[in-house]
PQR file of N, CA, C, O and H, with PARSE charges and radii, in Angstrom:
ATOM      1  N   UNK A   1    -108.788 -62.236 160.473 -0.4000 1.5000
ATOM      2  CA  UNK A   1    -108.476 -63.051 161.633 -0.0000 2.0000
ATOM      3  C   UNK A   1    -107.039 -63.563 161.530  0.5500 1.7000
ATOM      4  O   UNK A   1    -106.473 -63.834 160.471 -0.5500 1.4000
ATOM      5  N   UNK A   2    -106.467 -63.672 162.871 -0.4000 1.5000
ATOM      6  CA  UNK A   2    -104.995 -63.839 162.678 -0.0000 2.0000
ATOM      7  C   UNK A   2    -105.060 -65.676 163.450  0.5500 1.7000
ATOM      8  O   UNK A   2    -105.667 -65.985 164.476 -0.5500 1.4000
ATOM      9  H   UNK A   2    -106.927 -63.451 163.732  0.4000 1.0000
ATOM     10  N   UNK A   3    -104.420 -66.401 162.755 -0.4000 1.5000
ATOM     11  CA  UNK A   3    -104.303 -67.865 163.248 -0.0000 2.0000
ATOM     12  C   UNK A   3    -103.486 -67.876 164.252  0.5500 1.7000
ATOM     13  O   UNK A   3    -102.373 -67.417 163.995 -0.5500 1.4000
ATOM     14  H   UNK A   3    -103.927 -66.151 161.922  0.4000 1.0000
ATOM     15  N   UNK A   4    -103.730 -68.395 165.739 -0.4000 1.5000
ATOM     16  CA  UNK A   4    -103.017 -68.988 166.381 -0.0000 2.0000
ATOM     17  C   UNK A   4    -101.939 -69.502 166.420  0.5500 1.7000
ATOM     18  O   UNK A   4    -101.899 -70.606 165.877 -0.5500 1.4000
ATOM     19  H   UNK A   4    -104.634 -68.768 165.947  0.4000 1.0000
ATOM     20  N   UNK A   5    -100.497 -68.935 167.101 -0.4000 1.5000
ATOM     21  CA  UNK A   5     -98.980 -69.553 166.402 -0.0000 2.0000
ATOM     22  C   UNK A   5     -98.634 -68.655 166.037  0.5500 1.7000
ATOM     23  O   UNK A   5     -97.459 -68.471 166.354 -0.5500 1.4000
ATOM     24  H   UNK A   5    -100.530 -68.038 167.542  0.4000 1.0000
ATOM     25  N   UNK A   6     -99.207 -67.608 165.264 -0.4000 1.5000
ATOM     26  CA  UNK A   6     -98.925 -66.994 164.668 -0.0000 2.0000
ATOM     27  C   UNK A   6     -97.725 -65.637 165.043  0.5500 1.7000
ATOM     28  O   UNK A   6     -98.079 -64.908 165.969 -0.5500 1.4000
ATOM     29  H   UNK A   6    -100.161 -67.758 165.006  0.4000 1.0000
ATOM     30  N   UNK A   7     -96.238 -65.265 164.302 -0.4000 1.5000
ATOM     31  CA  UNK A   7     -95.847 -64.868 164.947 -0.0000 2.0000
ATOM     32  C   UNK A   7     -95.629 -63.140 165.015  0.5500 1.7000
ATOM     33  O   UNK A   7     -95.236 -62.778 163.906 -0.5500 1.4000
ATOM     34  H   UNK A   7     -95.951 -65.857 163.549  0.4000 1.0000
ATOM     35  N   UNK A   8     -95.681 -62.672 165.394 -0.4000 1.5000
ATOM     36  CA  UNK A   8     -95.704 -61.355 165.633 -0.0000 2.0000
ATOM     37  C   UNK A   8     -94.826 -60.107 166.437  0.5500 1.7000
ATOM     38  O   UNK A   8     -94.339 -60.245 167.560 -0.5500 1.4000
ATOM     39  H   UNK A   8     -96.001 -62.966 166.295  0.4000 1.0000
ATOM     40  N   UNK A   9     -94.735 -58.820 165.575 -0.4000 1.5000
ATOM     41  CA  UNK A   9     -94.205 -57.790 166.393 -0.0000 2.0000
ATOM     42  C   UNK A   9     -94.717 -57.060 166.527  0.5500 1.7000
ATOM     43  O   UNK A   9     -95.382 -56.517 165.644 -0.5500 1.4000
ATOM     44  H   UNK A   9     -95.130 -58.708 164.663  0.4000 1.0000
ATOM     45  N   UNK A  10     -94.615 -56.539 168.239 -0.4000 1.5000
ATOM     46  CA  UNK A  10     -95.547 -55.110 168.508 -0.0000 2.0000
ATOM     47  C   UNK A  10     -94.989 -54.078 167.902  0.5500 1.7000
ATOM     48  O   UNK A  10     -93.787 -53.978 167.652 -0.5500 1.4000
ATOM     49  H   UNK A  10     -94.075 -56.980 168.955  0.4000 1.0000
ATOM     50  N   UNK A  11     -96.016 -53.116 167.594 -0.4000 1.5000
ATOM     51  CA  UNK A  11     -95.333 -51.818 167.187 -0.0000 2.0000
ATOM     52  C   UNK A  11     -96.096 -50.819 168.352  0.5500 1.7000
ATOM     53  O   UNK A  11     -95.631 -49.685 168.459 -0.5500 1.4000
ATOM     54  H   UNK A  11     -96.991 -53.197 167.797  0.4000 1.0000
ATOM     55  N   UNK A  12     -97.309 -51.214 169.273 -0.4000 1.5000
ATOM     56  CA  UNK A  12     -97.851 -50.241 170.266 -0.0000 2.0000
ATOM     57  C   UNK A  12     -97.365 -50.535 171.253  0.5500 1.7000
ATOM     58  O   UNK A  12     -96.768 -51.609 171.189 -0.5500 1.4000
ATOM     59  H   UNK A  12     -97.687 -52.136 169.187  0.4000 1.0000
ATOM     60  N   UNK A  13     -97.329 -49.745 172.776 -0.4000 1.5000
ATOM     61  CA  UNK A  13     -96.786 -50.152 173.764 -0.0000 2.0000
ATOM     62  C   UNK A  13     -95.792 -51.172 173.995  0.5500 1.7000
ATOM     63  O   UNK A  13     -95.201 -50.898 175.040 -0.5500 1.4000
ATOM     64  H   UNK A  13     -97.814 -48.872 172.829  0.4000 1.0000
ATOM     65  N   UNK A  14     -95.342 -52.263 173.453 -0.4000 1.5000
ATOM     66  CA  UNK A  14     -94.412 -52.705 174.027 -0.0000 2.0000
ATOM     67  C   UNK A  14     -93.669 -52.818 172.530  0.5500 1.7000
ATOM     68  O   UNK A  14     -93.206 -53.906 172.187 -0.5500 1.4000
ATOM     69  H   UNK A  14     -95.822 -52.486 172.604  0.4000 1.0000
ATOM     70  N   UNK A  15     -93.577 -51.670 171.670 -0.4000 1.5000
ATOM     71  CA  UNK A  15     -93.032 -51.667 170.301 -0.0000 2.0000
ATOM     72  C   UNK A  15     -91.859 -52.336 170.834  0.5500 1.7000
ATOM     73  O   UNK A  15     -91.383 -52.329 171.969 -0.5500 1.4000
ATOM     74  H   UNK A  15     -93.954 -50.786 171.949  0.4000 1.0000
ATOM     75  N   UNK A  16     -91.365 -53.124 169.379 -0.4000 1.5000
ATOM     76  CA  UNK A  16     -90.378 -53.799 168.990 -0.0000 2.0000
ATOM     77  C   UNK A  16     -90.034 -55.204 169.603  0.5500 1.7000
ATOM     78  O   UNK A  16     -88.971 -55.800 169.430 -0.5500 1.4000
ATOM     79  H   UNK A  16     -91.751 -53.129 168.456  0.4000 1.0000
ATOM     80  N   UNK A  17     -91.315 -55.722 170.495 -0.4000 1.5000
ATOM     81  CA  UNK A  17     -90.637 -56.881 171.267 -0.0000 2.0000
ATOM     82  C   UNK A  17     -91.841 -57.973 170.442  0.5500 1.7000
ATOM     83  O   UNK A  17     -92.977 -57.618 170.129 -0.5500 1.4000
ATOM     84  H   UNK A  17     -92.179 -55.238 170.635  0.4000 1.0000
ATOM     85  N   UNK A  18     -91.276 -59.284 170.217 -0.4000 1.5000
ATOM     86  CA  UNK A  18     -91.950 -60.065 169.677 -0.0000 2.0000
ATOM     87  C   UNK A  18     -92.915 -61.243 170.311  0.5500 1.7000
ATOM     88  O   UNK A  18     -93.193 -61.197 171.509 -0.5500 1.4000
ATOM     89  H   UNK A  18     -90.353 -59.572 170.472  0.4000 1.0000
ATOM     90  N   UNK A  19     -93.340 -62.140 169.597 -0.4000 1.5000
ATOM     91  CA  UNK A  19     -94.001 -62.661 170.368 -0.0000 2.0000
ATOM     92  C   UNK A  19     -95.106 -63.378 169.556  0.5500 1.7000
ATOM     93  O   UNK A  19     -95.006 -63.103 168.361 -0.5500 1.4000
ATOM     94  H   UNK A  19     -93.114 -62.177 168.623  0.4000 1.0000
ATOM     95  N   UNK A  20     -96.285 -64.342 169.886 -0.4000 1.5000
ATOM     96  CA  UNK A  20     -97.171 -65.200 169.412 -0.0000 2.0000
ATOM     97  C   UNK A  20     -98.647 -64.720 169.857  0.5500 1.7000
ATOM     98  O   UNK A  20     -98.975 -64.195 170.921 -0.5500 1.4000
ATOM     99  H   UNK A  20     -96.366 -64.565 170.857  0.4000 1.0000
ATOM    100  N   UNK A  21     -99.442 -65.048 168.746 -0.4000 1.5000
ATOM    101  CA  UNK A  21    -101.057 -64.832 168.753 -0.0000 2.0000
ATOM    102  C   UNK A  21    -101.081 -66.302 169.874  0.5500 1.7000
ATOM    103  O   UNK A  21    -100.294 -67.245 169.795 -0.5500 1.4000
ATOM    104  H   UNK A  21     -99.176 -65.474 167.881  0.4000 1.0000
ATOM    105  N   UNK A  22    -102.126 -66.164 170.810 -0.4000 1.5000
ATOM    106  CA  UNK A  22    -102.316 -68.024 171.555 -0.0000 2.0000
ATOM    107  C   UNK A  22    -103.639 -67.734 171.219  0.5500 1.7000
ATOM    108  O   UNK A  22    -104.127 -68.814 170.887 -0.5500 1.4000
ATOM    109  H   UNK A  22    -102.766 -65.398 170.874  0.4000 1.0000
ATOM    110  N   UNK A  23    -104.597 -66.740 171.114 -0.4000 1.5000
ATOM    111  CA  UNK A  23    -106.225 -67.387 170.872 -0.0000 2.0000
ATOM    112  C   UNK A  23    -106.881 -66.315 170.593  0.5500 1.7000
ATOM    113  O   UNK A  23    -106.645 -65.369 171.344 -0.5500 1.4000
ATOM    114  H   UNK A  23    -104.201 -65.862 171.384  0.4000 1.0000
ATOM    115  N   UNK A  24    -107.731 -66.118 169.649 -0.4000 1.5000
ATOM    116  CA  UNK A  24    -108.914 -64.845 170.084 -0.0000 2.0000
ATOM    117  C   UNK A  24    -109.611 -65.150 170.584  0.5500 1.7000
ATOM    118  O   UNK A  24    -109.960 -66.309 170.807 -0.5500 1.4000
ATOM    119  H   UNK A  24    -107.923 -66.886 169.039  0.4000 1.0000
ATOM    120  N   UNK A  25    -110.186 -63.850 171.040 -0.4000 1.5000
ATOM    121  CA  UNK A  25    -111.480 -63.694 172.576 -0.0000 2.0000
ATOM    122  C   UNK A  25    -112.634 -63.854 171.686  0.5500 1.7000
ATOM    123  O   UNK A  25    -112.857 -63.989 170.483 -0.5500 1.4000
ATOM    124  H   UNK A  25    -109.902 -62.908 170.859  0.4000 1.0000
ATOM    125  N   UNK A  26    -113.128 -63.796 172.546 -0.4000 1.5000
ATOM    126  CA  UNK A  26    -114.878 -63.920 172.452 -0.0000 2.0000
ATOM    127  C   UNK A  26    -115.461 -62.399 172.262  0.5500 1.7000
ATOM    128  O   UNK A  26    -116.663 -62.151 172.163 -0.5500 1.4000
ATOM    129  H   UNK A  26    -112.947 -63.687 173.523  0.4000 1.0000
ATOM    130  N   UNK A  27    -114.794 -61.776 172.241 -0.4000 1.5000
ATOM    131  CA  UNK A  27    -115.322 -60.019 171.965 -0.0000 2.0000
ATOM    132  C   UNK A  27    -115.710 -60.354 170.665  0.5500 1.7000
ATOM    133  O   UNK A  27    -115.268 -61.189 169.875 -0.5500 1.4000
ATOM    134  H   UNK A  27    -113.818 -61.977 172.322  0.4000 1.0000
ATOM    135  N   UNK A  28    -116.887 -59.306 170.575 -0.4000 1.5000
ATOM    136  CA  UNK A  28    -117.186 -58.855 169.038 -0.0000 2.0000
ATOM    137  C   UNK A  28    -115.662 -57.850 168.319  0.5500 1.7000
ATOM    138  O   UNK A  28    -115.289 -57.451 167.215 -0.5500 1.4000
ATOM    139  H   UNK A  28    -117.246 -58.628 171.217  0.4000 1.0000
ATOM    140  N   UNK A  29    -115.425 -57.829 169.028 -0.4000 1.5000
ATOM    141  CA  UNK A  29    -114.151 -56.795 168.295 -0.0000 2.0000
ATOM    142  C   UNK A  29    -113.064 -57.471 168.270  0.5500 1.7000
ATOM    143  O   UNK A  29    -112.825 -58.183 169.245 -0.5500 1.4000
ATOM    144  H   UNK A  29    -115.728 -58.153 169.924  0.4000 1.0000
ATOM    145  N   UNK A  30    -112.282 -57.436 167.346 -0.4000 1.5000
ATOM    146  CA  UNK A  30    -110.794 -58.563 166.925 -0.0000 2.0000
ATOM    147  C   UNK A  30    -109.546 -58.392 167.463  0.5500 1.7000
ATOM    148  O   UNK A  30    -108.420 -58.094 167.064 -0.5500 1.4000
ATOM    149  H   UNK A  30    -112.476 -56.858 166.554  0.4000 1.0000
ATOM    150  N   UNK A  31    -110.235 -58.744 168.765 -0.4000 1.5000
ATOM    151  CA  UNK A  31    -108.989 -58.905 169.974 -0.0000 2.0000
ATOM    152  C   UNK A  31    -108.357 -60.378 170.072  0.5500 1.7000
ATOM    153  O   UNK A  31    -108.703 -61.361 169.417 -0.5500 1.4000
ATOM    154  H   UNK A  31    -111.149 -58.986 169.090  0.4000 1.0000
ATOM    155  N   UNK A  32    -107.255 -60.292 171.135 -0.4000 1.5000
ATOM    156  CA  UNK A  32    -106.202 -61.670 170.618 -0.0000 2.0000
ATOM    157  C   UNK A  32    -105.551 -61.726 172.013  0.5500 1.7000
ATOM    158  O   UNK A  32    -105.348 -60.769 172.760 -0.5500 1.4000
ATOM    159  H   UNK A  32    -106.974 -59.494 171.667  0.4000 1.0000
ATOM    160  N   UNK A  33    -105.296 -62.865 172.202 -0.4000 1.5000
ATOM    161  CA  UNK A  33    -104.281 -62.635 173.814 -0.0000 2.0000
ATOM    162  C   UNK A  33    -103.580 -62.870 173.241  0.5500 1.7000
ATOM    163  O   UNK A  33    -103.831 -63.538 172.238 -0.5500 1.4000
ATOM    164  H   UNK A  33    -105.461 -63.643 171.595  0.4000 1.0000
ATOM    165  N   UNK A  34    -101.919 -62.346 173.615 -0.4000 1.5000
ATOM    166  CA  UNK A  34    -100.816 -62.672 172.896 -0.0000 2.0000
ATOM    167  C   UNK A  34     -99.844 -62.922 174.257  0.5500 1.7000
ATOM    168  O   UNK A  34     -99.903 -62.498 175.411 -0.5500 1.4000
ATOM    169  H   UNK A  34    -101.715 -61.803 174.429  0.4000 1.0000
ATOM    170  N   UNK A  35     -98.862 -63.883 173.493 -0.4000 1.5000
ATOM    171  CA  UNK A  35     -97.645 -63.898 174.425 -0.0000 2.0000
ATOM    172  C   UNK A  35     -96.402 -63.603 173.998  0.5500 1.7000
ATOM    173  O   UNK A  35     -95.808 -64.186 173.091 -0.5500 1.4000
ATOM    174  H   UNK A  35     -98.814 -64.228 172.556  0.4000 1.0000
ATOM    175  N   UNK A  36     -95.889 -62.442 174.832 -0.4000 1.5000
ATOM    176  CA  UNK A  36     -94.343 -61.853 174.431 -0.0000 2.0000
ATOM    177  C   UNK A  36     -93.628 -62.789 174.628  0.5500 1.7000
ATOM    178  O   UNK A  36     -93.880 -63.696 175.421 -0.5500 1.4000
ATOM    179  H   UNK A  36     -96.372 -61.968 175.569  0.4000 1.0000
ATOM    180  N   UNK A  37     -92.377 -62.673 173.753 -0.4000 1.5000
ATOM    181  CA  UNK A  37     -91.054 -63.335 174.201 -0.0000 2.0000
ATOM    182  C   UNK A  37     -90.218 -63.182 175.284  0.5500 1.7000
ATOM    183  O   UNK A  37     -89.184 -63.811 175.513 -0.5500 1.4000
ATOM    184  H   UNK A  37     -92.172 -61.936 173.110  0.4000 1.0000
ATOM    185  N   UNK A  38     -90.930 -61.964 176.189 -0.4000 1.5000
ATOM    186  CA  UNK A  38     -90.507 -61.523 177.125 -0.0000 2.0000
ATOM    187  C   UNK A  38     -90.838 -62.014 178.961  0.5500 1.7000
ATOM    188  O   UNK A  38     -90.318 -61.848 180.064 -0.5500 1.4000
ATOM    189  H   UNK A  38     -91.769 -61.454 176.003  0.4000 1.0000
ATOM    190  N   UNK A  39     -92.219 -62.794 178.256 -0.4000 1.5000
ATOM    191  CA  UNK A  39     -93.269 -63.260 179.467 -0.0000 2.0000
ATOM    192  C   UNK A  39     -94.283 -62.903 179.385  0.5500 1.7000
ATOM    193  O   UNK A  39     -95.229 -63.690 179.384 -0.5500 1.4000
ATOM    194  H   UNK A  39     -92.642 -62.929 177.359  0.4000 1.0000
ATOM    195  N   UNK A  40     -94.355 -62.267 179.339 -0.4000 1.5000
ATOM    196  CA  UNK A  40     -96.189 -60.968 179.106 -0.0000 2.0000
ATOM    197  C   UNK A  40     -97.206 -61.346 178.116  0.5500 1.7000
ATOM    198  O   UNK A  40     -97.220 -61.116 176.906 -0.5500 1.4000
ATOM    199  H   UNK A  40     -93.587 -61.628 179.340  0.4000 1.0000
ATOM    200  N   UNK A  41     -98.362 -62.196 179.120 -0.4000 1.5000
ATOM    201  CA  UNK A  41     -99.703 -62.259 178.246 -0.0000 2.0000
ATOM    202  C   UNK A  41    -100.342 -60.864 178.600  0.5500 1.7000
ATOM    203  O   UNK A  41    -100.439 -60.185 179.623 -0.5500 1.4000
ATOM    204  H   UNK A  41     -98.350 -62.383 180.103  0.4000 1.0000
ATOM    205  N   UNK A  42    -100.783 -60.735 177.118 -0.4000 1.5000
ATOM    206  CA  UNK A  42    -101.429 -59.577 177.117 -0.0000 2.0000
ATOM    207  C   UNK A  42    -103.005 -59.099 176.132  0.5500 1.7000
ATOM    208  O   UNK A  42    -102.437 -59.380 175.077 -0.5500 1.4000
ATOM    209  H   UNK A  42    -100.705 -61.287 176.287  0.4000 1.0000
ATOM    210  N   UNK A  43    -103.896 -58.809 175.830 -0.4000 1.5000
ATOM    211  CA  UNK A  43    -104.577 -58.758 174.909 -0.0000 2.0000
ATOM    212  C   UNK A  43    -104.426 -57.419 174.139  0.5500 1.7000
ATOM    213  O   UNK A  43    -104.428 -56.349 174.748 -0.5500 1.4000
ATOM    214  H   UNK A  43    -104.358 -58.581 176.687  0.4000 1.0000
ATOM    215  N   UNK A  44    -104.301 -57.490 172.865 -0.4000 1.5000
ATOM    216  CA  UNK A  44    -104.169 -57.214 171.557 -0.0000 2.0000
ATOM    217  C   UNK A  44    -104.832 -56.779 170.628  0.5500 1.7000
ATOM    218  O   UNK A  44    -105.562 -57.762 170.507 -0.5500 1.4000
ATOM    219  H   UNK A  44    -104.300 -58.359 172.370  0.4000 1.0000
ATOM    220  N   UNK A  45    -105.337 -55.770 169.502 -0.4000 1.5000
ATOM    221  CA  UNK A  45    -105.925 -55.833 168.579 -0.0000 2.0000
ATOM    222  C   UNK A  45    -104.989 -55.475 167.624  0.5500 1.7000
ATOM    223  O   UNK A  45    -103.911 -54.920 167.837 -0.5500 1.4000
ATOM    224  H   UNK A  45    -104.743 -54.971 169.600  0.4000 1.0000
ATOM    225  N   UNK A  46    -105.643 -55.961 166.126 -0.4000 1.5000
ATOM    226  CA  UNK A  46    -104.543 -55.687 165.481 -0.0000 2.0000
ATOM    227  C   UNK A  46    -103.621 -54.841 165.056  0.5500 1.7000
ATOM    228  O   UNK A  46    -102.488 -55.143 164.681 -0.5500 1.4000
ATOM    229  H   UNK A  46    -106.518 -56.411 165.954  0.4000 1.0000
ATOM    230  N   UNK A  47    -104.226 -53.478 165.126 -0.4000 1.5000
ATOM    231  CA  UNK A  47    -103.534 -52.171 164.915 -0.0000 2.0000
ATOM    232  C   UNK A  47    -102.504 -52.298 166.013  0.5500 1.7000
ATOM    233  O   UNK A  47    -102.021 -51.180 166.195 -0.5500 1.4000
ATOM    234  H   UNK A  47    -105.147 -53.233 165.430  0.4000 1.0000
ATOM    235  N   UNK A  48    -101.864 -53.368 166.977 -0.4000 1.5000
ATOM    236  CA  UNK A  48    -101.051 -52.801 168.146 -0.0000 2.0000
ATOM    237  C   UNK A  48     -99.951 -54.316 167.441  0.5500 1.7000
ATOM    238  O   UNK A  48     -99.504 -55.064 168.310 -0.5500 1.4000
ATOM    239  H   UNK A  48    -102.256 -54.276 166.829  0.4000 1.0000
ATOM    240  N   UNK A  49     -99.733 -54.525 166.519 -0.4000 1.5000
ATOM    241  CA  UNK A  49     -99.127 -55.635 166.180 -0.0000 2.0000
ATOM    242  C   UNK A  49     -98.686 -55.561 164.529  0.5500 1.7000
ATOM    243  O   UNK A  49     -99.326 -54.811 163.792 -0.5500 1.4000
ATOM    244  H   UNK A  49    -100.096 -53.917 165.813  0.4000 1.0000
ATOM    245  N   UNK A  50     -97.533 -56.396 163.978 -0.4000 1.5000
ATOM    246  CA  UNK A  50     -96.968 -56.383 162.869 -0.0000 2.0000
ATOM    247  C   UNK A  50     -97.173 -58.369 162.672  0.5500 1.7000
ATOM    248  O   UNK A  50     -96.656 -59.088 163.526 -0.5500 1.4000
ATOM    249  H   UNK A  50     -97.013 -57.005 164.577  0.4000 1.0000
ATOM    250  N   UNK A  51     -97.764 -58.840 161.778 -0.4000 1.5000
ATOM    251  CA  UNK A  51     -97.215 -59.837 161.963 -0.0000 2.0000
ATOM    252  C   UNK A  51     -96.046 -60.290 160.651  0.5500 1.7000
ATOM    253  O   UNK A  51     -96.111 -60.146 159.431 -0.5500 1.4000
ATOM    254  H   UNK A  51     -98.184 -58.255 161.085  0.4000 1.0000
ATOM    255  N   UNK A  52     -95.030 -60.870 161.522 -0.4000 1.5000
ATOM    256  CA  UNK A  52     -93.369 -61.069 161.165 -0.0000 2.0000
ATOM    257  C   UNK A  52     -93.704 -62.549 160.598  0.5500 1.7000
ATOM    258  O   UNK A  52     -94.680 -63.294 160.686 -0.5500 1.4000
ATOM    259  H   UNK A  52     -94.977 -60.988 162.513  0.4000 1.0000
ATOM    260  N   UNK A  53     -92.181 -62.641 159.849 -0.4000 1.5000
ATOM    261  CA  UNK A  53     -91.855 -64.135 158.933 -0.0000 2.0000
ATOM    262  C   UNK A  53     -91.910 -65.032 160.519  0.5500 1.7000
ATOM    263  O   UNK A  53     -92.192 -64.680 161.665 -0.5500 1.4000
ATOM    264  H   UNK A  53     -91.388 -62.036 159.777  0.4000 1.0000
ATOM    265  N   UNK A  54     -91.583 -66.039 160.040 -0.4000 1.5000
ATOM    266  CA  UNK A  54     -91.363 -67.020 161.144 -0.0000 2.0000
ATOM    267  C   UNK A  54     -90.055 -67.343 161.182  0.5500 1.7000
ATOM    268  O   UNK A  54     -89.640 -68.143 162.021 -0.5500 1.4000
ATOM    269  H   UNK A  54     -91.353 -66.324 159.109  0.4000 1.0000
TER
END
């Protein structure tokens, strides 16, 4: 499980742009809405993410 805040880089579809974990879902599967630095909430699993220093 990835903590909330937490900061992160995509490496799937929107590779290389960064951005924050804000919550996991309620799925049985370890999904995450995330928000780019760009604007873009989006949901997430972890294989589509790097998480970076702060």
């Amino acid at each position: 499980m990835v903590e909330s805040g937490t900061r992160i880089e995509m490496t799937k579809g929107y590779k290389g742009v960064r951005g924050a974990i804000q919550e996991e879902t309620d799925s049985s599967f370890p999904l995450y809405v995330v928000k780019l630095d760009n604007g873009i909430h989006m949901v997430a699993g972890p294989t589509a993410f790097e998480v970076v220093d702060q």
